[in-house]
PyMOL Python script that loads the backbone (N, CA, C, O; Angstrom):
from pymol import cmd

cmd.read_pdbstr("""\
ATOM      1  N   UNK A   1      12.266  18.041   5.087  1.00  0.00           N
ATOM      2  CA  UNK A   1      12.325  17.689   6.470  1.00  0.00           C
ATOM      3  C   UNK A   1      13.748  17.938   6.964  1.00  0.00           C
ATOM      4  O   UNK A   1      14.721  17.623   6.278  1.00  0.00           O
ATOM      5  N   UNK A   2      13.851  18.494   8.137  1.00  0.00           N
ATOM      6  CA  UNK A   2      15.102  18.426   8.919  1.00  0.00           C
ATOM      7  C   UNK A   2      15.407  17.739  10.033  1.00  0.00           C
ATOM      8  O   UNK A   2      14.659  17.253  10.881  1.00  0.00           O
ATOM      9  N   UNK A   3      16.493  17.746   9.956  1.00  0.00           N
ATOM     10  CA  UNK A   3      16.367  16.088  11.034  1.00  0.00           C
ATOM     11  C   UNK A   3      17.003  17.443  12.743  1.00  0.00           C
ATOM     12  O   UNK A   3      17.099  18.648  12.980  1.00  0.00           O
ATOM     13  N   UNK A   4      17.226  16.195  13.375  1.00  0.00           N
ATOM     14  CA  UNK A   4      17.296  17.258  15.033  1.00  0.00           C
ATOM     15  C   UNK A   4      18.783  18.057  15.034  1.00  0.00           C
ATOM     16  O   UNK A   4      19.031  19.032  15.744  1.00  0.00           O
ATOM     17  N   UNK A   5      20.125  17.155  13.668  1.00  0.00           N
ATOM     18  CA  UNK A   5      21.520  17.356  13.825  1.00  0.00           C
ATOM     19  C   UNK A   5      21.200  18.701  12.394  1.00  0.00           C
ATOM     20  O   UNK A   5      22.043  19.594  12.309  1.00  0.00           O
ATOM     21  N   UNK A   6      20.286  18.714  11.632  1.00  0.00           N
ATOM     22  CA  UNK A   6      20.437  19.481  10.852  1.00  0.00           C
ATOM     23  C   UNK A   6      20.506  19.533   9.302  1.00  0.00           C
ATOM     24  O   UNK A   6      20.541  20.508   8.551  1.00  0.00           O
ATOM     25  N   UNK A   7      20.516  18.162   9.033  1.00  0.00           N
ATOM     26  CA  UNK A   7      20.540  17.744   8.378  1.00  0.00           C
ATOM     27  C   UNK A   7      19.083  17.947   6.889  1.00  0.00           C
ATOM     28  O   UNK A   7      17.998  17.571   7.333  1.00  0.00           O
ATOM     29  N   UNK A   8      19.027  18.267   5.909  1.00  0.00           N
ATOM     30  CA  UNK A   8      17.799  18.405   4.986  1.00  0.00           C
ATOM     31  C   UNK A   8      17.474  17.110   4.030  1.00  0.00           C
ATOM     32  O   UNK A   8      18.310  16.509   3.356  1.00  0.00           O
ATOM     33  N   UNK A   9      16.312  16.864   4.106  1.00  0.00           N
ATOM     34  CA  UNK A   9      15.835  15.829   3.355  1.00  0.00           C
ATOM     35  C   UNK A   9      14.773  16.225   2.399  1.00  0.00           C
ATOM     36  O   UNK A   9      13.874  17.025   2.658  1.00  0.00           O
ATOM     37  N   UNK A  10      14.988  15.444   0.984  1.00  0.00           N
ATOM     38  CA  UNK A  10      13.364  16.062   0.184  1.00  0.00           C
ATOM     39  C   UNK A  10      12.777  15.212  -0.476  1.00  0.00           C
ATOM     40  O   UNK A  10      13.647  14.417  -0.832  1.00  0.00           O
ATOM     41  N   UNK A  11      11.861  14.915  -0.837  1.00  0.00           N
ATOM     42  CA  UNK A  11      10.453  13.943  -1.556  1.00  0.00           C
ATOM     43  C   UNK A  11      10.110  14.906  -2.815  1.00  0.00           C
ATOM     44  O   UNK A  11      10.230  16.131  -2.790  1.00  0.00           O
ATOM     45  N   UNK A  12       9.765  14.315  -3.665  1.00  0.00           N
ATOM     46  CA  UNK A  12       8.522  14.649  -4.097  1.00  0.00           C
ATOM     47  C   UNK A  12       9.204  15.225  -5.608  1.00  0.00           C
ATOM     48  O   UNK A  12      10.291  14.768  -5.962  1.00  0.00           O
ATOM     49  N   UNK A  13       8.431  16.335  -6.527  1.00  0.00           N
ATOM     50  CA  UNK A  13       8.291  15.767  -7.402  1.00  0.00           C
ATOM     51  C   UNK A  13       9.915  17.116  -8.009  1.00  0.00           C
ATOM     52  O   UNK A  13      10.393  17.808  -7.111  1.00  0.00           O
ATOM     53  N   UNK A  14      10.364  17.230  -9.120  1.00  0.00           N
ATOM     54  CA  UNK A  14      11.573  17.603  -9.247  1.00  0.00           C
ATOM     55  C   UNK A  14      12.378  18.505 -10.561  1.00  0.00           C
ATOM     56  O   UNK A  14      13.497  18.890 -10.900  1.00  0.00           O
ATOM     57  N   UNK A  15      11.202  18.522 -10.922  1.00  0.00           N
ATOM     58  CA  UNK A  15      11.389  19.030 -12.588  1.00  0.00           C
ATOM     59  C   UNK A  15      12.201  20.102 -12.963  1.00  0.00           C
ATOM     60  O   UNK A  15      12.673  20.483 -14.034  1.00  0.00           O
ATOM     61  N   UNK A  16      12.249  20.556 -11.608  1.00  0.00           N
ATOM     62  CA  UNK A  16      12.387  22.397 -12.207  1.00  0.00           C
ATOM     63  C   UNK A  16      13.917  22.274 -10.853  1.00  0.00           C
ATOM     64  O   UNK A  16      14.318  23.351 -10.409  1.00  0.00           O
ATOM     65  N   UNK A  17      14.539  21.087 -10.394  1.00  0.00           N
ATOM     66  CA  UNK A  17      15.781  21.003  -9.637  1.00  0.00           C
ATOM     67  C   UNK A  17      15.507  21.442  -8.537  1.00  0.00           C
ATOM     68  O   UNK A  17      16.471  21.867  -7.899  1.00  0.00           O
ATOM     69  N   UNK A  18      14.116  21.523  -7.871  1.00  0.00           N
ATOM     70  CA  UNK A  18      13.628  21.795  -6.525  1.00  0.00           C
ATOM     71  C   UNK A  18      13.882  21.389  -5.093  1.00  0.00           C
ATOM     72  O   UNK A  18      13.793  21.912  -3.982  1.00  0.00           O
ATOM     73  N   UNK A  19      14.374  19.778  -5.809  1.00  0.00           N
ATOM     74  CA  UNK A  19      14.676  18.979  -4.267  1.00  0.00           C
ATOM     75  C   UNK A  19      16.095  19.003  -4.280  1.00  0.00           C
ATOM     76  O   UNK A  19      16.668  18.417  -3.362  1.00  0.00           O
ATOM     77  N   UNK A  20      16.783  19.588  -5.175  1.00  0.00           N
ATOM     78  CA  UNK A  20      18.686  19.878  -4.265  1.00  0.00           C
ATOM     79  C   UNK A  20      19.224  18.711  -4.486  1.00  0.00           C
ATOM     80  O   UNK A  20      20.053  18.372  -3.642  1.00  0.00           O
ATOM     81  N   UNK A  21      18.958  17.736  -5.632  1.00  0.00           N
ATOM     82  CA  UNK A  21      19.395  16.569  -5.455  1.00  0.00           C
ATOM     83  C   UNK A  21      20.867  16.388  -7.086  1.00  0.00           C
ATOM     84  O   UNK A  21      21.534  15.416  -7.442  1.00  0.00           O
ATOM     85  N   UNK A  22      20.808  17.599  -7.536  1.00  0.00           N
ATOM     86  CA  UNK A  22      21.327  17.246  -8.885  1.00  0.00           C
ATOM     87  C   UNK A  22      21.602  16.661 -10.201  1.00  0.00           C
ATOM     88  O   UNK A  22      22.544  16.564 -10.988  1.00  0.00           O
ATOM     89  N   UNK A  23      20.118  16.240 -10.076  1.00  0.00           N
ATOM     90  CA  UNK A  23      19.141  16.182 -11.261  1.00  0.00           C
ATOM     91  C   UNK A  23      17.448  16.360 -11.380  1.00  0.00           C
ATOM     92  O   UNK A  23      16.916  16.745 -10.338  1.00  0.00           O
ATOM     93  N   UNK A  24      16.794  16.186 -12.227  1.00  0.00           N
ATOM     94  CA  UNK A  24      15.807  16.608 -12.524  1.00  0.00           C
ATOM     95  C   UNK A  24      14.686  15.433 -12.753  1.00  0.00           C
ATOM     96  O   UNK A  24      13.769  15.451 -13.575  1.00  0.00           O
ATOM     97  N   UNK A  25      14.996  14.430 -11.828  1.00  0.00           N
ATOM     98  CA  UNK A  25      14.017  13.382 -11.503  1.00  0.00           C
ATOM     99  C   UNK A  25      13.327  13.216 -10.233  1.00  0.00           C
ATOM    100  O   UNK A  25      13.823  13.072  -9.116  1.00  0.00           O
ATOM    101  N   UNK A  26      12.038  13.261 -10.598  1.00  0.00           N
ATOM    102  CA  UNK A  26      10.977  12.996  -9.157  1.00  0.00           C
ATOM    103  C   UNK A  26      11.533  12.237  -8.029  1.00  0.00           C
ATOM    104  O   UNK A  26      11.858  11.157  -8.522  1.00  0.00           O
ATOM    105  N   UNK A  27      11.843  12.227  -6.653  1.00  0.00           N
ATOM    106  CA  UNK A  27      11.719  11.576  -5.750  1.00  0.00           C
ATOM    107  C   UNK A  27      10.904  10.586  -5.368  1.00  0.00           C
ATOM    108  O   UNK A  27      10.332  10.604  -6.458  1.00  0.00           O
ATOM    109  N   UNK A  28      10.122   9.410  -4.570  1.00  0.00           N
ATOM    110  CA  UNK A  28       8.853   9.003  -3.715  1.00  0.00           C
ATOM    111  C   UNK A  28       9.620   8.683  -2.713  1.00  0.00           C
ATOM    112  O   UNK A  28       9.028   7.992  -1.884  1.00  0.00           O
ATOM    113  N   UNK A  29      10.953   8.967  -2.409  1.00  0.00           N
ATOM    114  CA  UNK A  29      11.083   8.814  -0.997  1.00  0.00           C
ATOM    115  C   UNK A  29      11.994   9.908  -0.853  1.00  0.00           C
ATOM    116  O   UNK A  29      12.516  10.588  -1.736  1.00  0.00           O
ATOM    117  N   UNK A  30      12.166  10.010   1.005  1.00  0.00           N
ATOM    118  CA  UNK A  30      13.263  11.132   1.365  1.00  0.00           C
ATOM    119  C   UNK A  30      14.594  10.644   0.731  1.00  0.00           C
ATOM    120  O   UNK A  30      14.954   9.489   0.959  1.00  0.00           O
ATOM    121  N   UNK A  31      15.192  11.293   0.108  1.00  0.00           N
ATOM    122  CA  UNK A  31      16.849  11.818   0.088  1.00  0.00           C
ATOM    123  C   UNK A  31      17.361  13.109   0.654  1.00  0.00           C
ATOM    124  O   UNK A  31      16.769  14.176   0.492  1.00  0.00           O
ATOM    125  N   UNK A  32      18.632  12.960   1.413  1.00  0.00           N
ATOM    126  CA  UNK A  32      19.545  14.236   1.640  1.00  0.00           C
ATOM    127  C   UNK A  32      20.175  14.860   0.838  1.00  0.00           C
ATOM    128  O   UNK A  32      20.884  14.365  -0.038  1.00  0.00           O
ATOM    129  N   UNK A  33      20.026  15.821   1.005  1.00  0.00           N
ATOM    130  CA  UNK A  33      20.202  17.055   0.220  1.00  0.00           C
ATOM    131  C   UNK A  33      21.925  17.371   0.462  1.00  0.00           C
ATOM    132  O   UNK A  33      22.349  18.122   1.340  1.00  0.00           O
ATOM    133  N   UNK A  34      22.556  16.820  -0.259  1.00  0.00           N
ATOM    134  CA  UNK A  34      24.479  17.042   0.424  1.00  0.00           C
ATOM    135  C   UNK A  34      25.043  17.887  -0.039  1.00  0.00           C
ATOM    136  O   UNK A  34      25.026  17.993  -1.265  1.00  0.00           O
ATOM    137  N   UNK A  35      25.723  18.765   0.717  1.00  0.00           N
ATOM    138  CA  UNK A  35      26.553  19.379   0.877  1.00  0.00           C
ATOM    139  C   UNK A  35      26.251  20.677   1.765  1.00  0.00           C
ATOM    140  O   UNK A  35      26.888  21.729   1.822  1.00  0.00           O
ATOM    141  N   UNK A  36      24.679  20.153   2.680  1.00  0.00           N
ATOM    142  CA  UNK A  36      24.226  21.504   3.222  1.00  0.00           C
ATOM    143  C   UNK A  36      24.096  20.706   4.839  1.00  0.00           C
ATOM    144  O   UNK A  36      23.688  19.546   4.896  1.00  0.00           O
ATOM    145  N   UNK A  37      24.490  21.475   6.109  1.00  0.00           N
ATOM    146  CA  UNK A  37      24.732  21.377   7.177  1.00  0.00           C
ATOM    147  C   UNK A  37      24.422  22.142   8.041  1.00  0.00           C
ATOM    148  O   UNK A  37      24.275  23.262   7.551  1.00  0.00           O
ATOM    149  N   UNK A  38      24.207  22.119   9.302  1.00  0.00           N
ATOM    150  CA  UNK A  38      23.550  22.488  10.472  1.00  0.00           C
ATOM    151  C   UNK A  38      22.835  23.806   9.971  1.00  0.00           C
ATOM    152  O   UNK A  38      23.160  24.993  10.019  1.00  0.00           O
ATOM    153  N   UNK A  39      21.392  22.928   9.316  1.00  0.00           N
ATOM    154  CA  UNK A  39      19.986  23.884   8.901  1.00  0.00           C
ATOM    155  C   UNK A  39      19.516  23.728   9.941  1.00  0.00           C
ATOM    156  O   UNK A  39      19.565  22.819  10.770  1.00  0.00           O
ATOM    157  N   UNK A  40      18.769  25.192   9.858  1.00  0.00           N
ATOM    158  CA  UNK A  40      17.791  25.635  10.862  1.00  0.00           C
ATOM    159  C   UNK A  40      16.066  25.915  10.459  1.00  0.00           C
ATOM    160  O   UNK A  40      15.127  25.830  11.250  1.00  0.00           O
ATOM    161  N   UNK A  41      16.017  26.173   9.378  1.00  0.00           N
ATOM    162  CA  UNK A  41      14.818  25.995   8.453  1.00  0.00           C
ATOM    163  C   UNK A  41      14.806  26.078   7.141  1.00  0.00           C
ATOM    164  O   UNK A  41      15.629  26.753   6.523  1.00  0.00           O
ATOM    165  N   UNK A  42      13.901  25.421   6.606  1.00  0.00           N
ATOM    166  CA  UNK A  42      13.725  25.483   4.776  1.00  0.00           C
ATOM    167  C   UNK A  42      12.010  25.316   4.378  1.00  0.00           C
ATOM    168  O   UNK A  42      11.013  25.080   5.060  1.00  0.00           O
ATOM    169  N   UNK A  43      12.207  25.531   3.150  1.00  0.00           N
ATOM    170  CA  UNK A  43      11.021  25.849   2.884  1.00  0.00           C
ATOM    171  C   UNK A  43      10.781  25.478   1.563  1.00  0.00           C
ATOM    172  O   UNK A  43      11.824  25.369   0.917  1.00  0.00           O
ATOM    173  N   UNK A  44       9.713  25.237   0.915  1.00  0.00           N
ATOM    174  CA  UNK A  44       9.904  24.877  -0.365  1.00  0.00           C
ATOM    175  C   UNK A  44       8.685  25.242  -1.478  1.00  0.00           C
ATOM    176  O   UNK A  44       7.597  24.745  -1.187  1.00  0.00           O
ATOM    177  N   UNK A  45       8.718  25.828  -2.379  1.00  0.00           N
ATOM    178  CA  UNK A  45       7.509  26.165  -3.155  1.00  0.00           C
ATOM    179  C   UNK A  45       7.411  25.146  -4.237  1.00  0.00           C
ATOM    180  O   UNK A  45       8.084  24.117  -4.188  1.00  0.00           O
ATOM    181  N   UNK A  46       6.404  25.463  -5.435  1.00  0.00           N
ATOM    182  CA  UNK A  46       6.137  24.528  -6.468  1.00  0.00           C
ATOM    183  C   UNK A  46       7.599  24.614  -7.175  1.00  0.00           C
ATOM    184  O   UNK A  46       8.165  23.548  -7.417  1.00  0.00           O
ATOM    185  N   UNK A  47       8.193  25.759  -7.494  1.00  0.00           N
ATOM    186  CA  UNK A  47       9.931  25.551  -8.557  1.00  0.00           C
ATOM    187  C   UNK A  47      11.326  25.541  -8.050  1.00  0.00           C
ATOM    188  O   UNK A  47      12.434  25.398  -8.567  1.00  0.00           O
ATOM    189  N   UNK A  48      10.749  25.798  -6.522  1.00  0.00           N
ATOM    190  CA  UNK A  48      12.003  26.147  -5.860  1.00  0.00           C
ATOM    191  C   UNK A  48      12.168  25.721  -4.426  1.00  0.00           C
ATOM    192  O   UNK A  48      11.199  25.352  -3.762  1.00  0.00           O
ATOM    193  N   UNK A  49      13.329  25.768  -3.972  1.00  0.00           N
ATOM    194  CA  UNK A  49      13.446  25.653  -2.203  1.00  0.00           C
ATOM    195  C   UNK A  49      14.130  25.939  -1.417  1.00  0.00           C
ATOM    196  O   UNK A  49      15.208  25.494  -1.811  1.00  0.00           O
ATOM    197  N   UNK A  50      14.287  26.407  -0.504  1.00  0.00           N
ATOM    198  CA  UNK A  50      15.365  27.209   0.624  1.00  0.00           C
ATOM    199  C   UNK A  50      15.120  26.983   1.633  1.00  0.00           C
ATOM    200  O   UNK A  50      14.037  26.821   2.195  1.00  0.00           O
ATOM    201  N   UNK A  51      16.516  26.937   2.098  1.00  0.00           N
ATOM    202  CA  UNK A  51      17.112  26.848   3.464  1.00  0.00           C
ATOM    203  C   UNK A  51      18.104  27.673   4.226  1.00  0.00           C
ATOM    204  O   UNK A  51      18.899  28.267   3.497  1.00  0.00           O
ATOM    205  N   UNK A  52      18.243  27.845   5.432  1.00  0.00           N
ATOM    206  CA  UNK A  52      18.515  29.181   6.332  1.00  0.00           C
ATOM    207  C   UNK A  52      19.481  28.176   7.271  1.00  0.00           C
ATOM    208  O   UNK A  52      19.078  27.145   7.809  1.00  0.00           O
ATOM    209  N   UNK A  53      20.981  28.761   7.352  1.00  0.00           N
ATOM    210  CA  UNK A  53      21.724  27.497   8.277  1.00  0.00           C
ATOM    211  C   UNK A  53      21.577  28.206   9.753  1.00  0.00           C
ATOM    212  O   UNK A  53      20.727  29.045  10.054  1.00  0.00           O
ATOM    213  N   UNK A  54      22.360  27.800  10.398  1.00  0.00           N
ATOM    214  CA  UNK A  54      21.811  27.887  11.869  1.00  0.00           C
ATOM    215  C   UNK A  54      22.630  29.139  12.018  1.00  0.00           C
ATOM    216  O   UNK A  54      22.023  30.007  12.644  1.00  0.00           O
ATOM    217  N   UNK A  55      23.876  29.492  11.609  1.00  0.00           N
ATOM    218  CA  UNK A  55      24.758  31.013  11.420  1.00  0.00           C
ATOM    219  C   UNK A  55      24.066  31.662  10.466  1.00  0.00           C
ATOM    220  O   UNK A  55      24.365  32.856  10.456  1.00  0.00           O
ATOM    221  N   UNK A  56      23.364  31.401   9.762  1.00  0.00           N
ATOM    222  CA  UNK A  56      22.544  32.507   8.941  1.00  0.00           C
ATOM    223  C   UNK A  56      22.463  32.717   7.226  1.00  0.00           C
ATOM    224  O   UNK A  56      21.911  33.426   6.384  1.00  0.00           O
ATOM    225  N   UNK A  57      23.026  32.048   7.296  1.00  0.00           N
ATOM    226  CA  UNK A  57      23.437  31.549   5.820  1.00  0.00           C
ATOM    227  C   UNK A  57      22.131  31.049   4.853  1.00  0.00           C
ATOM    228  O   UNK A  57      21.279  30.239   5.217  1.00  0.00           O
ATOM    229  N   UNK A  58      22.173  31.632   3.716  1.00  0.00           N
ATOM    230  CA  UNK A  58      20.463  31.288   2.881  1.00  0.00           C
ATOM    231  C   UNK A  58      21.065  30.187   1.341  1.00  0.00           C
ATOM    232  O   UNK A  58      22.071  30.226   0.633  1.00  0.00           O
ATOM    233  N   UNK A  59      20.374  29.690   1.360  1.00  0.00           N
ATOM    234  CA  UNK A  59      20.369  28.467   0.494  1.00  0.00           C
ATOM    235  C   UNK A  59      19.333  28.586  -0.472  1.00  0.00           C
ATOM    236  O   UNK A  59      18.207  28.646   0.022  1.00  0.00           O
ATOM    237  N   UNK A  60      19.397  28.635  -1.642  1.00  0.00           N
ATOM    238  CA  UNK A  60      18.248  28.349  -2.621  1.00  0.00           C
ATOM    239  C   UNK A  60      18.719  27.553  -3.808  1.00  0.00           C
ATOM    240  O   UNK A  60      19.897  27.469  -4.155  1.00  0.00           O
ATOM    241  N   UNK A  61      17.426  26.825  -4.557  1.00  0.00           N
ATOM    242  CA  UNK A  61      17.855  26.329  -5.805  1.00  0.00           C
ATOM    243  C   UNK A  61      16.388  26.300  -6.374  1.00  0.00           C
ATOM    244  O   UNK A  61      15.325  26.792  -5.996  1.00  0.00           O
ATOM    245  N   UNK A  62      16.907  25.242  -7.819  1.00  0.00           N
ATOM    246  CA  UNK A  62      15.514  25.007  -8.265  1.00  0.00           C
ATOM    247  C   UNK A  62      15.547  26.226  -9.846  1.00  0.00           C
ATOM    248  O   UNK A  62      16.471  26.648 -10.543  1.00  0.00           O
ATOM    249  N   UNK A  63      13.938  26.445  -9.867  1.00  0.00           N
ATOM    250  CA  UNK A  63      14.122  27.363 -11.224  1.00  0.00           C
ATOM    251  C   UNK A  63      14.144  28.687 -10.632  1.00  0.00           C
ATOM    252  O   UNK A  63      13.813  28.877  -9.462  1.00  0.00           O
ATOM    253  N   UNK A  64      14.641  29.880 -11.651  1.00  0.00           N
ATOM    254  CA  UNK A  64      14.683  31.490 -10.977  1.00  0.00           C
ATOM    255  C   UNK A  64      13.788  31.556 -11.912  1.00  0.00           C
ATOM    256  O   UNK A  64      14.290  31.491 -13.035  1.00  0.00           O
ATOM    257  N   UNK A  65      12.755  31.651 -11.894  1.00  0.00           N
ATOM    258  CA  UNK A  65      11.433  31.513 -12.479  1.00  0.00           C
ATOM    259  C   UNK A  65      10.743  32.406 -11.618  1.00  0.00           C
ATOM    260  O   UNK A  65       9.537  32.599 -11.767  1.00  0.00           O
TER     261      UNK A  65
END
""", "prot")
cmd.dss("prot")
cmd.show_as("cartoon", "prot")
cmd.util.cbc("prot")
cmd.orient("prot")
């Protein structure tokens, strides 16, 4: 989720370092994702997830799987 300032938030489950959080434990609630700023969209698959900043800038993590 992105909030209206830009900000990224993630849930859910984490195994493979998907939710950007810097470790490899499941979420059940939102946490921010820090050190990433005025996003414009992200996206997220089963191993991985990305985000696009508002200058254009691409963000990924998770497994290169």
């Amino acid at each position: 989720m992105i909030t209206s300032s830009g900000r990224l938030f993630t849930t859910g489950l984490n195994d493979r370092g998907q939710l950007g959080n810097g470790h490899t434990e499941s979420e059940s609630i939102f946490r921010e994702v820090m050190g990433l700023k005025s996003l414009n969209m992200a996206a997220a698959g089963y191993w991985h997830s990305a985000a696009v900043s508002k200058c254009g800038r691409v963000y990924t993590w998770g497994c290169n799987k």
